[in-house]
C-alpha positions as a Markdown table, in Angstrom:
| # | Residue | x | y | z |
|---|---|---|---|---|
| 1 | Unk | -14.0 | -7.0 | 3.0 |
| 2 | Unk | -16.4 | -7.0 | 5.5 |
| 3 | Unk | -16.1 | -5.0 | 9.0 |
| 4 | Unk | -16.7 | -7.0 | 12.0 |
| 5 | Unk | -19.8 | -6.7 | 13.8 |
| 6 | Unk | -19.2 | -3.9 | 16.5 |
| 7 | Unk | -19.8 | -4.6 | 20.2 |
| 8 | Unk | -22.9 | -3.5 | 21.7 |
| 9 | Unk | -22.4 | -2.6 | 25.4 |
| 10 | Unk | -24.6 | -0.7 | 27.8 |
| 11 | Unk | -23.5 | 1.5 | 30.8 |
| 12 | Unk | -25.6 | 3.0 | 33.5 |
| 13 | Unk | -24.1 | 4.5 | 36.6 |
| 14 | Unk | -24.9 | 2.4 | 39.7 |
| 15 | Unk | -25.7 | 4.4 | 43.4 |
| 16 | Unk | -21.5 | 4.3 | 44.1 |
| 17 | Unk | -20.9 | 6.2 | 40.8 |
| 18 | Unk | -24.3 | 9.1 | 42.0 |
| 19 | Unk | -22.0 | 9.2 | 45.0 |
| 20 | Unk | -19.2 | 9.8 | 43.6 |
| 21 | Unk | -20.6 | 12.1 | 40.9 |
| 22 | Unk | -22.0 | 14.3 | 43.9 |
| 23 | Unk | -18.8 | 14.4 | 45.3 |
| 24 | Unk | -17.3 | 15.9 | 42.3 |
| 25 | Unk | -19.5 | 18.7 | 42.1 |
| 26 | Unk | -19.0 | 19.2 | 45.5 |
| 27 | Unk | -15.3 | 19.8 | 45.1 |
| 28 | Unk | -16.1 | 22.4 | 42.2 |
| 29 | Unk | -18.6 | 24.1 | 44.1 |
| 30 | Unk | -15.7 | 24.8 | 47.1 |
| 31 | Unk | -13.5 | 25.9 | 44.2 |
| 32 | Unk | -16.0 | 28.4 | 44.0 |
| 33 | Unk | -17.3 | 29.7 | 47.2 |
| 34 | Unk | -13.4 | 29.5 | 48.4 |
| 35 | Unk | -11.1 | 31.0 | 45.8 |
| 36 | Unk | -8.3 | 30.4 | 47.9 |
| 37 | Unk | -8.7 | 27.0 | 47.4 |
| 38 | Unk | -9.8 | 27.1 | 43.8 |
| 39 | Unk | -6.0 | 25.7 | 42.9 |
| 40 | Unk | -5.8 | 22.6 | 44.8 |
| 41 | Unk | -9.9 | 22.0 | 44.1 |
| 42 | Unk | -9.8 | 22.4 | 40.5 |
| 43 | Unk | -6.2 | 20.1 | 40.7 |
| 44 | Unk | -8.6 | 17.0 | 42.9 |
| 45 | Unk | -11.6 | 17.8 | 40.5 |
| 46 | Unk | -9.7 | 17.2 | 37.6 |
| 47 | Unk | -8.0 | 13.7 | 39.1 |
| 48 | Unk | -11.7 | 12.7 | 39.7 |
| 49 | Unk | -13.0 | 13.3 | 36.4 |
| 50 | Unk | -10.5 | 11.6 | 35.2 |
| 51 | Unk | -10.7 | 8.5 | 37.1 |
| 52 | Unk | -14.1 | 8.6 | 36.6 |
| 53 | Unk | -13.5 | 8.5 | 32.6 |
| 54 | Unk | -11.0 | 5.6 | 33.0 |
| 55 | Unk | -13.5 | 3.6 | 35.6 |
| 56 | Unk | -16.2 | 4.1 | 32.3 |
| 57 | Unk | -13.9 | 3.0 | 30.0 |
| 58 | Unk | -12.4 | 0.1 | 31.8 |
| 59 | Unk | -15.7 | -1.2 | 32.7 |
| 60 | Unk | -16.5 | -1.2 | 28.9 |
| 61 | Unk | -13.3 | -3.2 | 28.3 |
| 62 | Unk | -14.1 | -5.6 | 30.5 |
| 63 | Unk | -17.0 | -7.0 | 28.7 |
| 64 | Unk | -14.9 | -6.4 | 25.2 |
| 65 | Unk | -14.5 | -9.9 | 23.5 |
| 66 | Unk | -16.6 | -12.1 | 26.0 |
| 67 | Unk | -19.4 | -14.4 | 24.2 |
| 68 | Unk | -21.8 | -16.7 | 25.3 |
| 69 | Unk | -20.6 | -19.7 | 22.4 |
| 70 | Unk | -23.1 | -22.4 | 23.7 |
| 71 | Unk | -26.3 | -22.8 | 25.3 |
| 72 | Unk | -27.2 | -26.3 | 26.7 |
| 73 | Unk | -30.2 | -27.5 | 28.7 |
| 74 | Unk | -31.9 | -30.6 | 29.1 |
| 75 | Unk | -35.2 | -31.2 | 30.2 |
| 76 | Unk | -36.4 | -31.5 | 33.6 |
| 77 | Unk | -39.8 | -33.0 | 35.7 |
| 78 | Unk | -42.2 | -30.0 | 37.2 |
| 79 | Unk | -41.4 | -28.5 | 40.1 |
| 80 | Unk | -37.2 | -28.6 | 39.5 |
| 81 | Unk | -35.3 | -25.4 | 38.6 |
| 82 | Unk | -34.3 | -25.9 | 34.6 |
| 83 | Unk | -30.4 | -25.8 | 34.7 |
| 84 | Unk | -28.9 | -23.9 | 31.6 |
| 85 | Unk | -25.5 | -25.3 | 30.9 |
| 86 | Unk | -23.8 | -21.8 | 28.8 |
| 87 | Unk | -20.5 | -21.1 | 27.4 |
| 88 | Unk | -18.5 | -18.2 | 27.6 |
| 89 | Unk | -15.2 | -17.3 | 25.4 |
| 90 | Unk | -13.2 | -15.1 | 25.9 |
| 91 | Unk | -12.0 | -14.0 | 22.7 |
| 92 | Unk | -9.8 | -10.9 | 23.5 |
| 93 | Unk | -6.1 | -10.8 | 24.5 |
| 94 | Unk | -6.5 | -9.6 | 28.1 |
| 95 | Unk | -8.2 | -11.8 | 31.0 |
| 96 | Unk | -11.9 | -10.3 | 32.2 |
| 97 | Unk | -13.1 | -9.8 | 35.7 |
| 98 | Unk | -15.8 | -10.2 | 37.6 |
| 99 | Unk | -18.4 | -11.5 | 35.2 |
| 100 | Unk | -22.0 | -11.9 | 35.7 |
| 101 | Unk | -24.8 | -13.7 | 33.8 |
| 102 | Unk | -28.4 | -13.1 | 34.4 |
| 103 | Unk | -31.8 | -13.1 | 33.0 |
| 104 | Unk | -32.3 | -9.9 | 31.6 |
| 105 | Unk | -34.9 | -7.3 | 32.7 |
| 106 | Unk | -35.6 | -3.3 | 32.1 |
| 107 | Unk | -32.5 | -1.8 | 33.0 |
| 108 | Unk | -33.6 | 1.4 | 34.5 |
| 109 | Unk | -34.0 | -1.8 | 37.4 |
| 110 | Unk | -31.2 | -3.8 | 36.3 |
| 111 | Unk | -28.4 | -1.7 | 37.9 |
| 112 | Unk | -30.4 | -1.0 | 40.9 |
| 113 | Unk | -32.0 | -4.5 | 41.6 |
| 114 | Unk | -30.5 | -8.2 | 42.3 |
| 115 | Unk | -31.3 | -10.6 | 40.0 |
| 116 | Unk | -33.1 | -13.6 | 40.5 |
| 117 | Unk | -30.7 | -15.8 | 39.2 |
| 118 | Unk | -27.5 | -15.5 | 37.9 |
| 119 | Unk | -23.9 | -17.1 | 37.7 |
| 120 | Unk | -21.1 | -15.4 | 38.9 |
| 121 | Unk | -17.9 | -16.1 | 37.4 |
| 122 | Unk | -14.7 | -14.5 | 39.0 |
| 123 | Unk | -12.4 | -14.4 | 36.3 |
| 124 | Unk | -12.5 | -15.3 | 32.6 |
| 125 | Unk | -8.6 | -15.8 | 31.3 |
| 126 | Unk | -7.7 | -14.5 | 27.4 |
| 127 | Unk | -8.7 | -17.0 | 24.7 |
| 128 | Unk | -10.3 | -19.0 | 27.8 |
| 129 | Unk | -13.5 | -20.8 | 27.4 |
| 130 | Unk | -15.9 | -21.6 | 31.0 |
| 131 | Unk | -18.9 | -23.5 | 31.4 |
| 132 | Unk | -21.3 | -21.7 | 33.9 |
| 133 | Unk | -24.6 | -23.0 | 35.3 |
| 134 | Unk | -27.5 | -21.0 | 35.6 |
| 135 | Unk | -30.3 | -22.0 | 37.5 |
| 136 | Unk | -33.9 | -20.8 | 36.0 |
| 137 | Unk | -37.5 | -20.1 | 38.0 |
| 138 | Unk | -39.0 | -23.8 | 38.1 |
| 139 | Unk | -41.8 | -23.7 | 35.6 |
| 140 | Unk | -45.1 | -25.6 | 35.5 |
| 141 | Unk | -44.9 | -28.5 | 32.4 |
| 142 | Unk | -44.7 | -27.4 | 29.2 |
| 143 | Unk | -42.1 | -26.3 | 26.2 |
| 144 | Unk | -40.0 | -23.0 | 26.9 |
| 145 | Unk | -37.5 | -21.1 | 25.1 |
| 146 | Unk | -34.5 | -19.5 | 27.3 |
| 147 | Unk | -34.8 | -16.2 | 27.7 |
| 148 | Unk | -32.5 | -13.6 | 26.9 |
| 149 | Unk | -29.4 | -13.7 | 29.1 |
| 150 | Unk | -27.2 | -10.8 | 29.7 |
| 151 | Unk | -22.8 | -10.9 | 30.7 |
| 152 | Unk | -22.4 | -7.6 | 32.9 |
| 153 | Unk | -20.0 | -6.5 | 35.4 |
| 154 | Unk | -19.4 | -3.7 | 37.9 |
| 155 | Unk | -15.5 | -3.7 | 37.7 |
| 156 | Unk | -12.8 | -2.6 | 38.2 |
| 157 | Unk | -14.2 | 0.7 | 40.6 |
| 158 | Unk | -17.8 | -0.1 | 40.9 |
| 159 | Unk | -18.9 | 3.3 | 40.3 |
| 160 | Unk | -21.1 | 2.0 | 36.9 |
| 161 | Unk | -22.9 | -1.3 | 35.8 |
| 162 | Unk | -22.0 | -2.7 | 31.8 |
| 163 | Unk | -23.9 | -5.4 | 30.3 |
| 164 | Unk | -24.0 | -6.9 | 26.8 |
| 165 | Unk | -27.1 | -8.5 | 25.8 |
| 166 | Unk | -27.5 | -11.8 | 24.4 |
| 167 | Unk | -30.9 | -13.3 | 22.9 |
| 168 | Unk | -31.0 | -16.9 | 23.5 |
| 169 | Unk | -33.7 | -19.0 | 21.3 |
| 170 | Unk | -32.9 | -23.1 | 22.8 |
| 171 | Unk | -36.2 | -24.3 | 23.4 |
| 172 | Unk | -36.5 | -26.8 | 26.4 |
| 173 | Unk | -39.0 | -28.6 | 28.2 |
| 174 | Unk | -40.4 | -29.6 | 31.5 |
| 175 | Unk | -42.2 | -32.6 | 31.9 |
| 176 | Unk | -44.7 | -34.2 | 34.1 |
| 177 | Unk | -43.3 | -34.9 | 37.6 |
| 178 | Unk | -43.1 | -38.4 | 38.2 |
| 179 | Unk | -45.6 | -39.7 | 40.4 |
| 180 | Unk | -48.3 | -42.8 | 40.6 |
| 181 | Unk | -48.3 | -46.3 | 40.8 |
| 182 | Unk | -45.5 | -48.7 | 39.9 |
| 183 | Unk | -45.7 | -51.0 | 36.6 |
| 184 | Unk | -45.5 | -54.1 | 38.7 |
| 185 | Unk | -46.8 | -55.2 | 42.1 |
| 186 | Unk | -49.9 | -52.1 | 41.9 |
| 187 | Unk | -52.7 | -55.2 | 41.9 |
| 188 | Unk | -53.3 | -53.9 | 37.9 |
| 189 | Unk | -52.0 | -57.0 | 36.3 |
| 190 | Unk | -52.6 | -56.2 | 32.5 |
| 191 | Unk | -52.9 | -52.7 | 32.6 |
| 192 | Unk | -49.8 | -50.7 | 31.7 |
| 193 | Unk | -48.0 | -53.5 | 30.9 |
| 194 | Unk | -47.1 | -55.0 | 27.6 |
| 195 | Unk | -44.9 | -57.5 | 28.0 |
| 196 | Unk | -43.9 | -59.9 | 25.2 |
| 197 | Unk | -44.1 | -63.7 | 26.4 |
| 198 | Unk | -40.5 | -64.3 | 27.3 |
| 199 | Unk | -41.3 | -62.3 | 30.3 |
| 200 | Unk | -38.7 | -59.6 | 30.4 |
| 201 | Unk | -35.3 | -61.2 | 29.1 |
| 202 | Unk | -32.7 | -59.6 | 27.3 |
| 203 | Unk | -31.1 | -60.9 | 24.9 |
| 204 | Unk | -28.0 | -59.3 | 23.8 |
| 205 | Unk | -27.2 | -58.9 | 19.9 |
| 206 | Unk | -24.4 | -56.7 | 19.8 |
| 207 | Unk | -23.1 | -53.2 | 20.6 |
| 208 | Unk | -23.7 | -49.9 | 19.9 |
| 209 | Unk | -21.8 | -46.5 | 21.0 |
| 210 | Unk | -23.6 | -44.8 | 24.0 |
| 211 | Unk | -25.8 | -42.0 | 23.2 |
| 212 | Unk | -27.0 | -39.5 | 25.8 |
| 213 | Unk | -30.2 | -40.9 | 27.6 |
| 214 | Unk | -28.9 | -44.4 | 27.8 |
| 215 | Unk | -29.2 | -46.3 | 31.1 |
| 216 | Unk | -26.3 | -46.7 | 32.7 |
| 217 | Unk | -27.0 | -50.8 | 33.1 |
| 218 | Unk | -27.0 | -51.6 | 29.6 |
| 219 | Unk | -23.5 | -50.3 | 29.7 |
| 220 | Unk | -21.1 | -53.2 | 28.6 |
| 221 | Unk | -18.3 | -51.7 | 31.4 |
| 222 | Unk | -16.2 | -55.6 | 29.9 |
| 223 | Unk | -15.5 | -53.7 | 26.5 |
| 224 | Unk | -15.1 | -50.1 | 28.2 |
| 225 | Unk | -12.4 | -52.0 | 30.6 |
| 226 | Unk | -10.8 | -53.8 | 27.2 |
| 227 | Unk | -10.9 | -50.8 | 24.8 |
| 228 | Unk | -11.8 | -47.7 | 26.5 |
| 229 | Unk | -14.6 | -47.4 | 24.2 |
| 230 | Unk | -18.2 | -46.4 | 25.6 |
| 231 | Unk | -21.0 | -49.1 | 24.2 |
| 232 | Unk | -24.4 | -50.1 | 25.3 |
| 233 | Unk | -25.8 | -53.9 | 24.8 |
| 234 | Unk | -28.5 | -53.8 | 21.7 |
| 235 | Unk | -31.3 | -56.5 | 22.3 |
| 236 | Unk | -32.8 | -58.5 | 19.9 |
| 237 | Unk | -35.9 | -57.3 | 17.9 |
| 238 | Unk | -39.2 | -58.3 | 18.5 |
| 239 | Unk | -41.7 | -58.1 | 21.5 |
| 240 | Unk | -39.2 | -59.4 | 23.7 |
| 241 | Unk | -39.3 | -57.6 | 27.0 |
| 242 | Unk | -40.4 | -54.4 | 25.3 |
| 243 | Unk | -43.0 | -52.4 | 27.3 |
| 244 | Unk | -45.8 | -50.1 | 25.7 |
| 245 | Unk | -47.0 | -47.1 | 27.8 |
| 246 | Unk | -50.1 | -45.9 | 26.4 |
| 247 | Unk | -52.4 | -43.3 | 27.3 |
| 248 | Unk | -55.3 | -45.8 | 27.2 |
| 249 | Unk | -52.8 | -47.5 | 30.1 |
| 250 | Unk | -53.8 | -44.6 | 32.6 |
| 251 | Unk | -58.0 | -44.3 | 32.1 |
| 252 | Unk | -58.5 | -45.6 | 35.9 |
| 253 | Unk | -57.2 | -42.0 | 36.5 |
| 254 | Unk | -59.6 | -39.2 | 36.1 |
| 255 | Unk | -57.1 | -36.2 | 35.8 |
| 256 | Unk | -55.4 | -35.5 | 32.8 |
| 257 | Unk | -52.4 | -33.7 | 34.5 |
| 258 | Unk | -52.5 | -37.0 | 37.1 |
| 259 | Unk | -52.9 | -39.4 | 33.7 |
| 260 | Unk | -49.5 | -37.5 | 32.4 |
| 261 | Unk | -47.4 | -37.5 | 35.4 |
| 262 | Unk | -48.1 | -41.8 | 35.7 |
| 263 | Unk | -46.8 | -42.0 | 32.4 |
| 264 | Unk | -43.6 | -40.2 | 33.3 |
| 265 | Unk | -43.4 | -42.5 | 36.2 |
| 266 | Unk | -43.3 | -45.4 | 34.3 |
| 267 | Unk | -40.9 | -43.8 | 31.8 |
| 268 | Unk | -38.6 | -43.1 | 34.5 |
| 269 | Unk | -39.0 | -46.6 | 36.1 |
| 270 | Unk | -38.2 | -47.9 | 32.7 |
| 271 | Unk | -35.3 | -45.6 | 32.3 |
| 272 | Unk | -33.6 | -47.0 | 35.9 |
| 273 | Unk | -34.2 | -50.5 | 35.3 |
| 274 | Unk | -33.3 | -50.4 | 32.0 |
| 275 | Unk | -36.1 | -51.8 | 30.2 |
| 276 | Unk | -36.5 | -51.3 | 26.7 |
| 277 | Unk | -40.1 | -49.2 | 26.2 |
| 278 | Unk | -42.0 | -47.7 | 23.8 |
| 279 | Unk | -44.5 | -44.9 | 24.4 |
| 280 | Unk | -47.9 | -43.9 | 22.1 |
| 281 | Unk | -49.6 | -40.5 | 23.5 |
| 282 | Unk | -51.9 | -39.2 | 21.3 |
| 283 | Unk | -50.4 | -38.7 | 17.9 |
| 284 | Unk | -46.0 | -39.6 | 18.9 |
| 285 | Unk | -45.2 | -42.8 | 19.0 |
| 286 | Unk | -41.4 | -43.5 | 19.9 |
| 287 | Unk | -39.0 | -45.8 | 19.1 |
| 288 | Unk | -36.9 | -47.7 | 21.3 |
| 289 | Unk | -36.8 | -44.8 | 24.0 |
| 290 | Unk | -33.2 | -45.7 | 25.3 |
| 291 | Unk | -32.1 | -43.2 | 22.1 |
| 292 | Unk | -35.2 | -41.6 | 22.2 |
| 293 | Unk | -35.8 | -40.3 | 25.7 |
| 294 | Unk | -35.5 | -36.8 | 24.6 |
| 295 | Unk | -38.4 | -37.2 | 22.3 |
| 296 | Unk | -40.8 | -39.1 | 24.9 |
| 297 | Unk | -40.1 | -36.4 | 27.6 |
| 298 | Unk | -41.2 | -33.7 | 25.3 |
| 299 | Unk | -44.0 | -35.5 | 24.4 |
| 300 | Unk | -45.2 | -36.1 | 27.9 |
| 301 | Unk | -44.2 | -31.8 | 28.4 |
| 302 | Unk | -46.1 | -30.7 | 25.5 |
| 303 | Unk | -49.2 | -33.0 | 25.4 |
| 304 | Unk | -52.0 | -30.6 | 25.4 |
| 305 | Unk | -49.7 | -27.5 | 25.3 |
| 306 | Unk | -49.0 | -24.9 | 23.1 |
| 307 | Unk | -45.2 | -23.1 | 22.8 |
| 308 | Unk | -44.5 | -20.8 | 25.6 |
C-alpha cells in the first residue's frame, strides 16, 4: 500500500516571534548575572520555550489538511483585474484559522512584506469546503497561466508565518478592451455587417440547455417558470440574422491593437443583444459564438501573441 503523500509546510519566524525570541534570552541571561534569581528565571524561561514550541507546532497544524481543490477564472477585457475563483477543503477533523491566500514570492520577503493581493478567509470549518476570490494585477491582452498561489497563516500566537505552496497551471486570457464604433448607425453601412436578407429575425426552432456564455435574452424564462429547467431558444440555420466579424471588417483602422479591440466591441454588442455571430480572425473561425464565446475571446487575446 501506498503512503500518503506527506505535507509540505514552511515556517519562518515573523518580527513578533525575533521579539519574543530576544526576550527569552534575556530572561536566561538574568538567570545568570543574578543567581538569586536563577530559580524563578530558569522556571519563566522554560514556560517560554515551551510556548514557543507549542505556537510552532500549532501554526503547522493549522495549515494540516487545507487544499486548494479548484481553480476557476474566466477571461476578462484589458485593463480589469483577472478574478481567480479557488477552492479550499478542509480535509482534517479540526476547523482552521485565519487562512490566507496569496501569490507567492521569495520568502526571505514573504513573512516580512504584504502581499499584493490575497484573500483572507477567517475560518475554514472540518470537512468544509469555501470559495474565495482573488483578485490578480490587471494584465495587458494576452494568454496567462495563474501563478503559484500559497494558503499561509500567522495563528494562533503570531510569533511565526506557515505557508504551503501550491503551483497552479489554469491558463486564462485577457482580451482586447472593448472600444470603437457600433455595428449599426457608424455611417459604414456594409462594412462589418453581414446580415442575411431577412434582416435580423429570429426564428425559433427549439430548445437547448443553457451553457455558460449564453445571453441572458435567449433565455426561454416560459419553460424555466413551467419546469424549472434552464433552456435557451435555438434559431434556425442558415444566414438568417447571423453576423460575420472579420478582420477584413476593421481595415479603415490603422492600429492593429485598435483593429482588435473593435472586434471585441462588436463581439460584446452581439453578446448583449443577443445576436447570433460568427467570428474569422486570421486562421479561427467560430461557430455559433453563443456556445463559443470562450473560444472567440481567446482568439481576440492571443492574436499575434505568444503564451506568457
Amino acid at each position: 500500500m501506498a503512503k500518503p503523500r506527506r505535507e509540505r509546510i514552511f515556517i519562518v519566524p515573523r518580527w513578533n516571534g525575533l521579539v519574543f525570541a530576544f526576550a527569552l534570552l534575556c530572561v536566561f541571561a538574568l538567570g545568570f548575572g543574578f543567581p538569586s534569581t536563577r530559580t524563578l528565571t530558569q522556571v519563566l524561561g522554560i514556560a517560554l520555550v515551551v510556548a514557543g514550541l507549542v505556537a510552532l507546532i500549532q501554526s503547522n497544524e493549522n495549515l494540516r489538511g487545507v487544499l486548494i481543490t479548484g481553480c476557476r477564472i474566466v477571461p476578462v477585457p484589458a485593463g480589469d483585474e483577472p478574478i481567480v475563483e479557488l477552492t479550499l477543503s478542509n480535509t482534517s477533523t479540526r476547523e482552521r484559522i485565519g487562512l490566507q491566500v496569496r501569490e507567492s514570492m521569495p520568502w526571505r520577503k514573504a513573512w516580512r512584506t504584504k502581499p499584493r493581493t490575497s484573500a483572507w478567509l477567517p475560518m475554514l470549518d472540518a470537512g468544509q469546503t469555501e470559495v474565495v476570490r482573488l483578485a490578480l494585477p490587471a494584465k495587458a491582452r494576452g494568454r496567462y497561466v495563474v501563478p503559484e498561489l500559497w494558503v499561509s497563516s500567522i495563528m494562533p500566537m503570531g510569533i511565526c508565518f506557515a505557508w504551503k505552496v501550491f503551483p497552479q497551471d489554469e491558463p486564462y486570457f485577457v482580451y482586447p478592451t472593448p472600444r470603437g464604433l457600433p455595428m449599426e448607425g457608424d455611417g459604414r453601412k456594409g462594412q462589418g455587417l453581414h446580415e442575411g436578407a431577412d434582416g435580423g429575425s429570429e426564428d425559433v426552432s427549439g430548445h437547448r440547455p443553457y451553457e455558460p456564455g449564453d445571453p441572458l435574452s435567449r433565455m426561454d424564462w416560459r419553460v424555466f417558470a413551467r419546469s424549472g429547467k434552464v433552456v435557451v431558444r435555438t434559431l434556425e440555420e442558415g444566414n438568417g440574422g447571423e453576423v460575420l466579424l472579420r478582420w477584413d471588417d476593421t481595415r479603415f483602422l490603422q492600429d492593429d491593437e485598435v483593429r482588435l479591440e473593435q472586434l471585441s466591441y462588436w463581439v460584446t454588442q452581439c453578446m448583449r443583444e443577443g445576436r447570433p455571430f460568427r467570428l474569422e480572425l486570421g486562421a479561427y473561425r467560430s461557430d455559433l459564438s453563443s456556445r463559443h464565446i470562450m473560444a472567440c475571446y481567446e482568439a481576440l487575446a492571443t492574436f499575434g501573441r505568444s503564451a506568457v
